[in-house]
PDB file of N, CA, C and O in Angstrom:
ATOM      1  N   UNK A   1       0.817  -1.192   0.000  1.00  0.00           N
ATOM      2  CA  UNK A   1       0.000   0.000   0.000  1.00  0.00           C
ATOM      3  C   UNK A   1       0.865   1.262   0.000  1.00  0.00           C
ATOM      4  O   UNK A   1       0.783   2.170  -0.827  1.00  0.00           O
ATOM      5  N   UNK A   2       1.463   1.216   0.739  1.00  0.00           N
ATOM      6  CA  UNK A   2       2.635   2.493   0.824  1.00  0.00           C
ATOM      7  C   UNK A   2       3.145   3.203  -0.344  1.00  0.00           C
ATOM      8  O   UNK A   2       3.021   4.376  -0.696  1.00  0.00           O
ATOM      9  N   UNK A   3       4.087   1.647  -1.144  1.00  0.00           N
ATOM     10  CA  UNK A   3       4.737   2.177  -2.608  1.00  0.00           C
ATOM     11  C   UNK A   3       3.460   2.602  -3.565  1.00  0.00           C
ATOM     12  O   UNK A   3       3.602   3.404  -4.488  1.00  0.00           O
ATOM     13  N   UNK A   4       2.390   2.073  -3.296  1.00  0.00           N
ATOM     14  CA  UNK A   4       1.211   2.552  -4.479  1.00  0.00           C
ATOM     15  C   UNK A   4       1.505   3.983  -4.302  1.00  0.00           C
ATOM     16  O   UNK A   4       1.924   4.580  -5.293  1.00  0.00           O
ATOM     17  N   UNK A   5       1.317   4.785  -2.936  1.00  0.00           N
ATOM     18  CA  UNK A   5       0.961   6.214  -2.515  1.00  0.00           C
ATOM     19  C   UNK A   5       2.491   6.770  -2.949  1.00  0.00           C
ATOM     20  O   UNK A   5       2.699   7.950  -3.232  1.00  0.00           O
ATOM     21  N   UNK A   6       3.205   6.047  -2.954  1.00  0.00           N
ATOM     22  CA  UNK A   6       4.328   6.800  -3.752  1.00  0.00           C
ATOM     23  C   UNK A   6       5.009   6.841  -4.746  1.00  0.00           C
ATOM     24  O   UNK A   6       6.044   7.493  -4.882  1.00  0.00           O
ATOM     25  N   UNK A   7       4.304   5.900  -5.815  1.00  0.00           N
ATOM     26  CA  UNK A   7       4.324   6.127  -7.106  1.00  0.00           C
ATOM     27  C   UNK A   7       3.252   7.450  -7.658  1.00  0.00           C
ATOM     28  O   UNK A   7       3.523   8.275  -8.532  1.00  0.00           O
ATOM     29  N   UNK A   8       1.745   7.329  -6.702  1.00  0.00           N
ATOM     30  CA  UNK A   8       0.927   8.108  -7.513  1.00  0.00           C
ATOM     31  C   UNK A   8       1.616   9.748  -6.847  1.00  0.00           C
ATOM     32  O   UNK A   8       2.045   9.844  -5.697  1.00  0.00           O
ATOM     33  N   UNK A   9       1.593  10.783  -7.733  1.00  0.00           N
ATOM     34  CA  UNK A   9       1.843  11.892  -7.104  1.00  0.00           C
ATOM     35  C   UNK A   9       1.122  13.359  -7.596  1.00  0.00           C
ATOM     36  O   UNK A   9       0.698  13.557  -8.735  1.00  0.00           O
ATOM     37  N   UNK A  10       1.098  13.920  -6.956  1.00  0.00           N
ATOM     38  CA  UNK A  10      -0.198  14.768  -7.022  1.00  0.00           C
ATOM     39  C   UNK A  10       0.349  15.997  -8.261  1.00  0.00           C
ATOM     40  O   UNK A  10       1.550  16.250  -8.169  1.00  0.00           O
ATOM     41  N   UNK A  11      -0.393  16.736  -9.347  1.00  0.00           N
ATOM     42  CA  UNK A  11      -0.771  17.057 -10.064  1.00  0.00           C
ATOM     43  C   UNK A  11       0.729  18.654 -10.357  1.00  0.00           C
ATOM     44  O   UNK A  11       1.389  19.101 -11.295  1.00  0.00           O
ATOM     45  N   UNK A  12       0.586  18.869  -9.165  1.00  0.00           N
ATOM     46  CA  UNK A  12       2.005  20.087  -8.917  1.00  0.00           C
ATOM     47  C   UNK A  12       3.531  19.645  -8.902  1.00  0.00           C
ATOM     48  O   UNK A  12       4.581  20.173  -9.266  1.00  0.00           O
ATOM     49  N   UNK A  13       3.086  18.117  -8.161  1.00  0.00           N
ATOM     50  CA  UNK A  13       4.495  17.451  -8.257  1.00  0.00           C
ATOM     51  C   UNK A  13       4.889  16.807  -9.644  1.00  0.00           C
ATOM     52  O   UNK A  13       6.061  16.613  -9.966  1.00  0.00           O
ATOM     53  N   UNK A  14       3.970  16.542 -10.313  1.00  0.00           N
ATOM     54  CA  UNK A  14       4.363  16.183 -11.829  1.00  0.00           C
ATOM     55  C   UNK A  14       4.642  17.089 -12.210  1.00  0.00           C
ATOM     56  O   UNK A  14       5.607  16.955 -12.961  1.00  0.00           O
ATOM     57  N   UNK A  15       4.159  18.540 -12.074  1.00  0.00           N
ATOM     58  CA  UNK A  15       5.143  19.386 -13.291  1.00  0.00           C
ATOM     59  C   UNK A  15       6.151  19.735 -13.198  1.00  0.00           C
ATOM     60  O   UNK A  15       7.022  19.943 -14.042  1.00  0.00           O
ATOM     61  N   UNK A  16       6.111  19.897 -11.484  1.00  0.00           N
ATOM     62  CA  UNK A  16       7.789  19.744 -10.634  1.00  0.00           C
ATOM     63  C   UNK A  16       8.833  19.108 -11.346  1.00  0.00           C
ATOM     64  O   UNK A  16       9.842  19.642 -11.806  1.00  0.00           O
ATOM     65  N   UNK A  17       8.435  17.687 -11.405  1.00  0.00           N
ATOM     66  CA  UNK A  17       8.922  16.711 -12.177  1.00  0.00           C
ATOM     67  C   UNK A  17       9.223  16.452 -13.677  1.00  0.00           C
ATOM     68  O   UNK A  17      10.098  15.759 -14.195  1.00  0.00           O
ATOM     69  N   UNK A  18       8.354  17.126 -14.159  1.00  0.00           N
ATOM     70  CA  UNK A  18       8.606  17.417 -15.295  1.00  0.00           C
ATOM     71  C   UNK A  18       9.577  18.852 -15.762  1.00  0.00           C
ATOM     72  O   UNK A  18      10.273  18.754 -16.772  1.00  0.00           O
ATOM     73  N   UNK A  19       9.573  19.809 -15.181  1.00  0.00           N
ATOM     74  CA  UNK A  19      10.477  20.494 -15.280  1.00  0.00           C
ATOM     75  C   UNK A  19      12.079  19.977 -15.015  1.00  0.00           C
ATOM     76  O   UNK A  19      13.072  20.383 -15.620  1.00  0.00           O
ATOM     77  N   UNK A  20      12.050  19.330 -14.322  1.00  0.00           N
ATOM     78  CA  UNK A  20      13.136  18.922 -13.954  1.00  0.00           C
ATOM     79  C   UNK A  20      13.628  17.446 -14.933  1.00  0.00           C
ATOM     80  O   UNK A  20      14.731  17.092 -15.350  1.00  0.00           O
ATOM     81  N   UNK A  21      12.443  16.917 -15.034  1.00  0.00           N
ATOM     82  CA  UNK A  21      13.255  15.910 -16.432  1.00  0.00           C
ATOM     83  C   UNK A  21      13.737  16.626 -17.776  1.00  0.00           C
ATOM     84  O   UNK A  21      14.679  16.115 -18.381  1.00  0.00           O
ATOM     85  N   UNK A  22      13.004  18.038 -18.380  1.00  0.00           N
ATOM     86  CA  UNK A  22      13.295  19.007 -19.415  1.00  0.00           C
ATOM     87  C   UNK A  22      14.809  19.348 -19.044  1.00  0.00           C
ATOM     88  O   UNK A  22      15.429  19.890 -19.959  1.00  0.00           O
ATOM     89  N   UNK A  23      15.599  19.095 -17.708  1.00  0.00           N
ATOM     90  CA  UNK A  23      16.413  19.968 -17.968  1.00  0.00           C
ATOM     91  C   UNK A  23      17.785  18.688 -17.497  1.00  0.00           C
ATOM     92  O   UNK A  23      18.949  18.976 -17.222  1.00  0.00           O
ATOM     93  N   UNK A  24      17.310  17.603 -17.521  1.00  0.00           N
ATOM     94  CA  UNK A  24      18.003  16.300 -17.255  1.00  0.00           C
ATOM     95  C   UNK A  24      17.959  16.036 -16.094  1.00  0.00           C
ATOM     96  O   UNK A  24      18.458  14.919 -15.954  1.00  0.00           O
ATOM     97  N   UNK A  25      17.533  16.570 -14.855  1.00  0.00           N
ATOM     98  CA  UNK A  25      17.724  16.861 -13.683  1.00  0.00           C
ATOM     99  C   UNK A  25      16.800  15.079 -12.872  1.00  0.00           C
ATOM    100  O   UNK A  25      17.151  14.420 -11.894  1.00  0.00           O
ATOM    101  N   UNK A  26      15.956  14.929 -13.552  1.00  0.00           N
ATOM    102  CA  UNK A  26      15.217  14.042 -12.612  1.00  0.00           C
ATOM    103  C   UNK A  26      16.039  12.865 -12.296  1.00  0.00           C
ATOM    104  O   UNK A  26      17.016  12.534 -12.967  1.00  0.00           O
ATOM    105  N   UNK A  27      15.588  12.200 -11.184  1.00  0.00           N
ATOM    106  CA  UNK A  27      15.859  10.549 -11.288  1.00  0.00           C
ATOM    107  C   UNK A  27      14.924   9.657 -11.958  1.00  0.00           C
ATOM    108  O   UNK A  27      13.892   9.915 -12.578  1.00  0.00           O
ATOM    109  N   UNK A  28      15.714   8.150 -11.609  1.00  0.00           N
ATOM    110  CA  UNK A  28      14.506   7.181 -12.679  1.00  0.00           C
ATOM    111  C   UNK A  28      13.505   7.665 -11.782  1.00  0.00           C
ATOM    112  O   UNK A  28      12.712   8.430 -12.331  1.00  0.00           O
ATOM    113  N   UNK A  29      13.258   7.409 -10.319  1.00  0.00           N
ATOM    114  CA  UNK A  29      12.321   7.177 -10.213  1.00  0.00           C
ATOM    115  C   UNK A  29      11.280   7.925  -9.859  1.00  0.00           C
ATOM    116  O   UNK A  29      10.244   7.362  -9.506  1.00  0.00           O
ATOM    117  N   UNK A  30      11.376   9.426  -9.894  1.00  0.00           N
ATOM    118  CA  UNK A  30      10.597  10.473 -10.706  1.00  0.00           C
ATOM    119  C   UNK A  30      10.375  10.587 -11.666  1.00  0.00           C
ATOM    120  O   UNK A  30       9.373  11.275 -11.861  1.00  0.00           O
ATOM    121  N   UNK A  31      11.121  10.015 -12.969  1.00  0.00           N
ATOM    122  CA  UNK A  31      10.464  10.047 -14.196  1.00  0.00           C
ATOM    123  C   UNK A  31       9.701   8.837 -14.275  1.00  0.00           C
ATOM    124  O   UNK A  31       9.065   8.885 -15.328  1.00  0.00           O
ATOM    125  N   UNK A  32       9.398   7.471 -13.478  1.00  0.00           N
ATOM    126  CA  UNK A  32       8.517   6.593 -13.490  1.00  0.00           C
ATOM    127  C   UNK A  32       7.150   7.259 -12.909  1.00  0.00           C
ATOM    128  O   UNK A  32       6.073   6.932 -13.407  1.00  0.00           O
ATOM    129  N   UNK A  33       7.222   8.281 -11.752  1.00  0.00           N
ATOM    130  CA  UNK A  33       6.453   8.816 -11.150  1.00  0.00           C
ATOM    131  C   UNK A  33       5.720   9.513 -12.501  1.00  0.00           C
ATOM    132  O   UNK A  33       4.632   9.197 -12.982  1.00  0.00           O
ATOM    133  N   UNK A  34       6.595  10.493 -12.934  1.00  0.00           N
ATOM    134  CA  UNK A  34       5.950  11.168 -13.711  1.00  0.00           C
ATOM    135  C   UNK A  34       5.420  10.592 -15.105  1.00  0.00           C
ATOM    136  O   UNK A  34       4.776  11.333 -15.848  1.00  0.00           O
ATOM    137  N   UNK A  35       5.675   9.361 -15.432  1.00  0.00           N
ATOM    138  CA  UNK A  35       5.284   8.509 -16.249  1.00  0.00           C
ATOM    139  C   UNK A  35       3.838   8.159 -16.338  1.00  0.00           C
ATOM    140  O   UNK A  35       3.172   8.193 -17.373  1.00  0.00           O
ATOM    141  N   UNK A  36       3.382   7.794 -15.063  1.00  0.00           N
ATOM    142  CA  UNK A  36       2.814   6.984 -14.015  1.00  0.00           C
ATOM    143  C   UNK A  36       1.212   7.976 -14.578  1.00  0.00           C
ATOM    144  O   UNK A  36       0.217   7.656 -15.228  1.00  0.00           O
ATOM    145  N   UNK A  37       1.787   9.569 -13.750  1.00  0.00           N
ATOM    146  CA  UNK A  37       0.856  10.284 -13.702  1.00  0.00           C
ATOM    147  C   UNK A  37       0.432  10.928 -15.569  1.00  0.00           C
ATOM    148  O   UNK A  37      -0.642  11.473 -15.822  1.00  0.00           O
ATOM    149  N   UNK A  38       1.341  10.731 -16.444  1.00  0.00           N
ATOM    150  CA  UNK A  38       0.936  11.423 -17.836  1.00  0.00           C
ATOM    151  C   UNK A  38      -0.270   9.885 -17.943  1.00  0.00           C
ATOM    152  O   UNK A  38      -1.409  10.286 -18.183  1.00  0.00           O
ATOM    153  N   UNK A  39      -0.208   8.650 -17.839  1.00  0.00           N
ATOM    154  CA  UNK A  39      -1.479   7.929 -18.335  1.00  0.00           C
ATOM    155  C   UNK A  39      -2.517   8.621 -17.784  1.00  0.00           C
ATOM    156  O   UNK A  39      -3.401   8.282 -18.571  1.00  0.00           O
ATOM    157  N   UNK A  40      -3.129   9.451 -16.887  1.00  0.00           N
ATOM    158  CA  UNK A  40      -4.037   9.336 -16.508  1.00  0.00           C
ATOM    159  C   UNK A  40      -4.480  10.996 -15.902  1.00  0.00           C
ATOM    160  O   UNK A  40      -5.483  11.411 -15.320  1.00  0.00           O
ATOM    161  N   UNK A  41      -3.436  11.542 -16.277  1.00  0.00           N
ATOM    162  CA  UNK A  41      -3.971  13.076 -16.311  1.00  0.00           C
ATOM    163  C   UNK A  41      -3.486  13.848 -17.687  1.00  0.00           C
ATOM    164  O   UNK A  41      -2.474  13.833 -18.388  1.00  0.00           O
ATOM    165  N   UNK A  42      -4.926  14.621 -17.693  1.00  0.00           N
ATOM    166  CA  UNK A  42      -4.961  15.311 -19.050  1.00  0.00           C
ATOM    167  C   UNK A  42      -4.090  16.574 -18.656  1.00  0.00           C
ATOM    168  O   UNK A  42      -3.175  16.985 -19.369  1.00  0.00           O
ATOM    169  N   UNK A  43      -4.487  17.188 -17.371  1.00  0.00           N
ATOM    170  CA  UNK A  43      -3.372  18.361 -16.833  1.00  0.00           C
ATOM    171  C   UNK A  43      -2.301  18.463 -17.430  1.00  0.00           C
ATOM    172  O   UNK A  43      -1.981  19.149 -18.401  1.00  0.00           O
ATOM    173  N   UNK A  44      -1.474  17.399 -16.509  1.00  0.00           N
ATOM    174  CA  UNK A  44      -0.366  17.030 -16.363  1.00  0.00           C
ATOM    175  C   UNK A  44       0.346  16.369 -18.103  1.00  0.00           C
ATOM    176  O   UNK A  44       1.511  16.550 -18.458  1.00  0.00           O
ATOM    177  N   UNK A  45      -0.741  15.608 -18.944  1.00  0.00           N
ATOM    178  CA  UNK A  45       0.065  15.406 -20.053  1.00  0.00           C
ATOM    179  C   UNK A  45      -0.223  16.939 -21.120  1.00  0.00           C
ATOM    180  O   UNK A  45       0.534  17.009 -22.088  1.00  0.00           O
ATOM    181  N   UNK A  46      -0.952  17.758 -21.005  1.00  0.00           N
ATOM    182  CA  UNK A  46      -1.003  18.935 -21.538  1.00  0.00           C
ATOM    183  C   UNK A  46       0.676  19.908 -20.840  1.00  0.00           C
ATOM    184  O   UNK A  46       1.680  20.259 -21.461  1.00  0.00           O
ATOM    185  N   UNK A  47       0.412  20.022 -19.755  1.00  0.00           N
ATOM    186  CA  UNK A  47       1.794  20.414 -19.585  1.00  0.00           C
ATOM    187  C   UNK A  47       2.925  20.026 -19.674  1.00  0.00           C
ATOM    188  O   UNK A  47       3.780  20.910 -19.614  1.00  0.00           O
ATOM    189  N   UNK A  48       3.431  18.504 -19.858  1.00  0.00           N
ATOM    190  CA  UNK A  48       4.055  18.246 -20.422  1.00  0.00           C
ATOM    191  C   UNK A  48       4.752  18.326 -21.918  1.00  0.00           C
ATOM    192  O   UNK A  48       5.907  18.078 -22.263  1.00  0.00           O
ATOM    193  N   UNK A  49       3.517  18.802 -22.728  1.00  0.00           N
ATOM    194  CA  UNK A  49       3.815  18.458 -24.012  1.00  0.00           C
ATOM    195  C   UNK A  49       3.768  20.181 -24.538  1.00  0.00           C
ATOM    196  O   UNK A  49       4.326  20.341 -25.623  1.00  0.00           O
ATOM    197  N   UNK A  50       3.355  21.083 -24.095  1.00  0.00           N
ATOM    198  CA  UNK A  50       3.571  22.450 -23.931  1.00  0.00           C
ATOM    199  C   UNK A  50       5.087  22.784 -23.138  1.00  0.00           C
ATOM    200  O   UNK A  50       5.624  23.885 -23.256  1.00  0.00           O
ATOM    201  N   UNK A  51       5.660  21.710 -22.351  1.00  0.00           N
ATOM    202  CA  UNK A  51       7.046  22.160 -21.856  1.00  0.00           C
ATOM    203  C   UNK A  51       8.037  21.970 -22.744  1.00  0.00           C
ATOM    204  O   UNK A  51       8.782  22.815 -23.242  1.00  0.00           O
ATOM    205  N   UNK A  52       7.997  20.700 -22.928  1.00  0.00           N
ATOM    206  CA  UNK A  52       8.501  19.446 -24.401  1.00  0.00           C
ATOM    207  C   UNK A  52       8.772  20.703 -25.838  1.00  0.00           C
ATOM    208  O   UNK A  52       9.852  20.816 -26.418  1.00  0.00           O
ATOM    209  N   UNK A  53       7.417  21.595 -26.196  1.00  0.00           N
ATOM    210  CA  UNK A  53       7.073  22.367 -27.292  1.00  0.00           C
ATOM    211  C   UNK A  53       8.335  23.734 -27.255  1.00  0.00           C
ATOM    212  O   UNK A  53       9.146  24.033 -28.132  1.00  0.00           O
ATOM    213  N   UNK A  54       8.105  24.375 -25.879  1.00  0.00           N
ATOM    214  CA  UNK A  54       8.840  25.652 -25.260  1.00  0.00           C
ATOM    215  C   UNK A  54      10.367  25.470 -25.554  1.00  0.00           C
ATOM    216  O   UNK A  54      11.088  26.312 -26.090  1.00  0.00           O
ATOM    217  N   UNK A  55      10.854  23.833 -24.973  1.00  0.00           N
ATOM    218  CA  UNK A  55      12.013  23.807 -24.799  1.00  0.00           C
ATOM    219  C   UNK A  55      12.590  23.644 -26.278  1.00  0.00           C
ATOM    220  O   UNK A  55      13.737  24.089 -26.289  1.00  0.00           O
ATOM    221  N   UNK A  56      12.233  23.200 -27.438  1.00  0.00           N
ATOM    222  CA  UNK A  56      12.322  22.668 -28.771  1.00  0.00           C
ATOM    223  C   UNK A  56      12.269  23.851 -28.916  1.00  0.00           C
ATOM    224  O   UNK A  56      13.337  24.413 -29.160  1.00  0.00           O
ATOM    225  N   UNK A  57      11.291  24.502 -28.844  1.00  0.00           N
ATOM    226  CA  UNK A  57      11.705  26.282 -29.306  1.00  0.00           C
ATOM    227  C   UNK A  57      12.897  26.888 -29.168  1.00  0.00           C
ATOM    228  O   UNK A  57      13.657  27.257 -30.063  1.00  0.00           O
ATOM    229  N   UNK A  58      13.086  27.013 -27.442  1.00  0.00           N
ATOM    230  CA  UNK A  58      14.368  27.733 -27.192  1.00  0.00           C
ATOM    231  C   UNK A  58      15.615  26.892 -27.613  1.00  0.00           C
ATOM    232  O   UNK A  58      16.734  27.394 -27.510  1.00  0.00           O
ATOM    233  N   UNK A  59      15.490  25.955 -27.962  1.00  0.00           N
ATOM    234  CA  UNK A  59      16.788  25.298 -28.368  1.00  0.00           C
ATOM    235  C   UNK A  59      17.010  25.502 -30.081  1.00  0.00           C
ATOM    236  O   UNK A  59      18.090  25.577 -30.667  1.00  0.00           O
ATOM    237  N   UNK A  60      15.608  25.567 -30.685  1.00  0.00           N
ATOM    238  CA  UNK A  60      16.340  25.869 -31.852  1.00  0.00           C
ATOM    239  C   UNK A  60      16.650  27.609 -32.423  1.00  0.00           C
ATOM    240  O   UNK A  60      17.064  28.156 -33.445  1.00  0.00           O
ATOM    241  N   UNK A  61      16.181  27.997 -31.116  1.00  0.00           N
ATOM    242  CA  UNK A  61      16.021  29.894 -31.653  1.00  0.00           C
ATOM    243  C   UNK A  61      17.879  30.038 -31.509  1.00  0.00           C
ATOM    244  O   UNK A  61      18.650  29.411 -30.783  1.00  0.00           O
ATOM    245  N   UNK A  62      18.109  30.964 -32.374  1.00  0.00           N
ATOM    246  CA  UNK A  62      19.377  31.078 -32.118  1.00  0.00           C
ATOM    247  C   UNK A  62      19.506  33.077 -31.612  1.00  0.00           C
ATOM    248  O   UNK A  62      19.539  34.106 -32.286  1.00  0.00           O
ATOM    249  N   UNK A  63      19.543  32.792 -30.145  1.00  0.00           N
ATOM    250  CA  UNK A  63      19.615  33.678 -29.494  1.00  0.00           C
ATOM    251  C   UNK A  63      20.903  33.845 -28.613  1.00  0.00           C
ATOM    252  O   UNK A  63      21.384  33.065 -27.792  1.00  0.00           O
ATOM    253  N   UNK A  64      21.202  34.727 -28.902  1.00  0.00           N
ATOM    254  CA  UNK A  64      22.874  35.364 -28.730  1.00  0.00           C
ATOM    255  C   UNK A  64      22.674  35.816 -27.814  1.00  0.00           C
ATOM    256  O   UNK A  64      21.547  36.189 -27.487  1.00  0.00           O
ATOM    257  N   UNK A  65      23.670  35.926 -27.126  1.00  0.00           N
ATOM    258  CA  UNK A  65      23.290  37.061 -25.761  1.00  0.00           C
ATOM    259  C   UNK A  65      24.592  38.048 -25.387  1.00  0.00           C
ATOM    260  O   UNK A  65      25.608  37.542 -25.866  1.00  0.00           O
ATOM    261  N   UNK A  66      24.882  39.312 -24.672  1.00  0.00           N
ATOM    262  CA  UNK A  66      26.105  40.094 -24.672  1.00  0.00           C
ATOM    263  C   UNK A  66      27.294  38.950 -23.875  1.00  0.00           C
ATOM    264  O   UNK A  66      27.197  37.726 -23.789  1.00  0.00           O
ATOM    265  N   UNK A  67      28.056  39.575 -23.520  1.00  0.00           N
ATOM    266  CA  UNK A  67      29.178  39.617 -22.288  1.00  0.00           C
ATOM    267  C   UNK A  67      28.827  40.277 -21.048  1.00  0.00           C
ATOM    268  O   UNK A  67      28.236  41.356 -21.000  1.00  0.00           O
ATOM    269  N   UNK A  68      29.262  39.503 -19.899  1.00  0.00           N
ATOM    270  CA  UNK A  68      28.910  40.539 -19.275  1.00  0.00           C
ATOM    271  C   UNK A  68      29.981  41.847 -19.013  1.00  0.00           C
ATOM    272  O   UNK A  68      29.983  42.821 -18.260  1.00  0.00           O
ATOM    273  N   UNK A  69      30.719  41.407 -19.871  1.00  0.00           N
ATOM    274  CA  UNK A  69      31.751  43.206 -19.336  1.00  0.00           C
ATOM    275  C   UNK A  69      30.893  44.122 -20.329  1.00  0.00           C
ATOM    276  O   UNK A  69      30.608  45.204 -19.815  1.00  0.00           O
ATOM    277  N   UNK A  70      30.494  43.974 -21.414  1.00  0.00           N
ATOM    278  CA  UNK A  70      29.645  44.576 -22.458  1.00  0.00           C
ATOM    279  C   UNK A  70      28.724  44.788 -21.882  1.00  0.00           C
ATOM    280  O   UNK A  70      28.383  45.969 -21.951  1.00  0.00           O
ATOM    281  N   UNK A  71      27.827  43.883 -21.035  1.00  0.00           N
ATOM    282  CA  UNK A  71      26.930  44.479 -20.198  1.00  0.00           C
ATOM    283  C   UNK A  71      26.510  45.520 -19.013  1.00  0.00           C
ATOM    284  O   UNK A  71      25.481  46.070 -18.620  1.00  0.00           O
ATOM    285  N   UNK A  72      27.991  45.474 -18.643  1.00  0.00           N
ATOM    286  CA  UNK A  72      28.100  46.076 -17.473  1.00  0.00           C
ATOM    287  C   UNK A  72      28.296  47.705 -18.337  1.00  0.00           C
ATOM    288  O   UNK A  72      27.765  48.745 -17.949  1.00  0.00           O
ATOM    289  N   UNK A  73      29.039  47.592 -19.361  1.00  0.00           N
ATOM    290  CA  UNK A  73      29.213  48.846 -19.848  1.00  0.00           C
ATOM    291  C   UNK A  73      28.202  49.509 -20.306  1.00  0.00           C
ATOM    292  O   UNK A  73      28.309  50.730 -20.195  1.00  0.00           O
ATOM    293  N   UNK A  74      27.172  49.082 -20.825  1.00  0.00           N
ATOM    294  CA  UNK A  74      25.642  49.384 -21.442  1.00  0.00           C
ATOM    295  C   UNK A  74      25.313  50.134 -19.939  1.00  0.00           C
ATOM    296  O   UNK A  74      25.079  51.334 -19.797  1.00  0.00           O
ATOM    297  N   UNK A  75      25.344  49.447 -19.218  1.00  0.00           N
ATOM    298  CA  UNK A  75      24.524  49.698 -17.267  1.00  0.00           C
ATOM    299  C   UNK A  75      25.442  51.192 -17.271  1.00  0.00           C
ATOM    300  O   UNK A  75      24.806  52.237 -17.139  1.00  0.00           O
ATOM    301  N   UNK A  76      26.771  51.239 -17.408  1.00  0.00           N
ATOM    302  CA  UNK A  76      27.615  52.556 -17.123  1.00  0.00           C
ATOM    303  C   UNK A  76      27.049  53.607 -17.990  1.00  0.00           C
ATOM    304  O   UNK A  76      27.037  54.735 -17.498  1.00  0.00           O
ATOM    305  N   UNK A  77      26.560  53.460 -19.225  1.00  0.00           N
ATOM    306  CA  UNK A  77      26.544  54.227 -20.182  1.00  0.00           C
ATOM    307  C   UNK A  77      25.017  55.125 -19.848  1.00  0.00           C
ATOM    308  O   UNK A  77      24.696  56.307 -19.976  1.00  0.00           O
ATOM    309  N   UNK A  78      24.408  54.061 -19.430  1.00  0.00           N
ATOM    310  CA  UNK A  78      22.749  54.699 -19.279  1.00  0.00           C
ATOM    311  C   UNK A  78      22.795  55.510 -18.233  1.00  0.00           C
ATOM    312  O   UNK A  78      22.109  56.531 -18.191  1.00  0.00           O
ATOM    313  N   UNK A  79      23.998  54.974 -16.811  1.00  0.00           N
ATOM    314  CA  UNK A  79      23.745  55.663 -15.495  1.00  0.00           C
ATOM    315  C   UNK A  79      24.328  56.991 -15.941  1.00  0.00           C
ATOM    316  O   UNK A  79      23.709  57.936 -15.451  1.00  0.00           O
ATOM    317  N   UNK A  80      25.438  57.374 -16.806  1.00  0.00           N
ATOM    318  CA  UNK A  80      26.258  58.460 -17.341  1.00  0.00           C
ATOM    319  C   UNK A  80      24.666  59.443 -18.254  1.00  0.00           C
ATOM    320  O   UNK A  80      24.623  60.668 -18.139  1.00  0.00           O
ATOM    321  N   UNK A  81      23.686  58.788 -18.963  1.00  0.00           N
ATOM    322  CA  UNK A  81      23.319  59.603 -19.546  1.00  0.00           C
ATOM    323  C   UNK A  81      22.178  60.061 -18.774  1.00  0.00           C
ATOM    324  O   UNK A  81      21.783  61.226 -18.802  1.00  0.00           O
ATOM    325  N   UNK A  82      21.482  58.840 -17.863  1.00  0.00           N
ATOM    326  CA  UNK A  82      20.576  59.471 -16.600  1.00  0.00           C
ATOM    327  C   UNK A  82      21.079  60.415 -15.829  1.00  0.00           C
ATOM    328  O   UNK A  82      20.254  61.174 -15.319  1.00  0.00           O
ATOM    329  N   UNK A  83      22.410  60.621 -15.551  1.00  0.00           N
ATOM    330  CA  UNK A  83      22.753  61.641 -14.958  1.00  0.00           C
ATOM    331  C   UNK A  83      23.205  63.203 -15.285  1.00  0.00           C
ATOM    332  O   UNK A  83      23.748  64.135 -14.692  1.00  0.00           O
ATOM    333  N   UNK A  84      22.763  62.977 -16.322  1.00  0.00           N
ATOM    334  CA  UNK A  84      22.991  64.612 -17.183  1.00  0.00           C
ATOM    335  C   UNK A  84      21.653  65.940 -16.739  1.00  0.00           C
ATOM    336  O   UNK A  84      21.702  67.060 -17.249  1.00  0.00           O
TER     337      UNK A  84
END
């Protein structure tokens, strides 16, 4: 009875879980958990497959980003012209 109650897991902890398998982070046996719970919730397999969608996005966008010494200089430049 026990392991039943801790395979099934409640609806917040799957996306928990699922965030955390998106980013390699889970163990097996949270991703069995979260396995467990996509048969049988529509929630939970909707958010899954909307996380699944997001992350395929940001991985194929090719988004550049500064330096941060470049950044820091942008931050100097604005405080120099706010202060005029």
């Amino acid at each position: 009875m026990k392991t039943t109650k801790k395979l099934f897991v409640s609806c917040e902890e799957a996306q928990s879980i699922c965030d955390k398998n998106q980013y390699g982070e889970a163990s097996i046996f949270e991703k069995i958990k979260l396995n467990i719970r996509l048969l049988y919730c529509k929630v939970t397999r909707a958010y899954s497959q909307k996380n699944a969608k997001l992350t395929k996005t940001m991985n194929a966008s090719n988004i550049q980003t500064i330096s941060p010494s470049e950044k820091e200089a942008m931050k100097k430049k604005i405080q120099k012209e706010l202060s005029k």
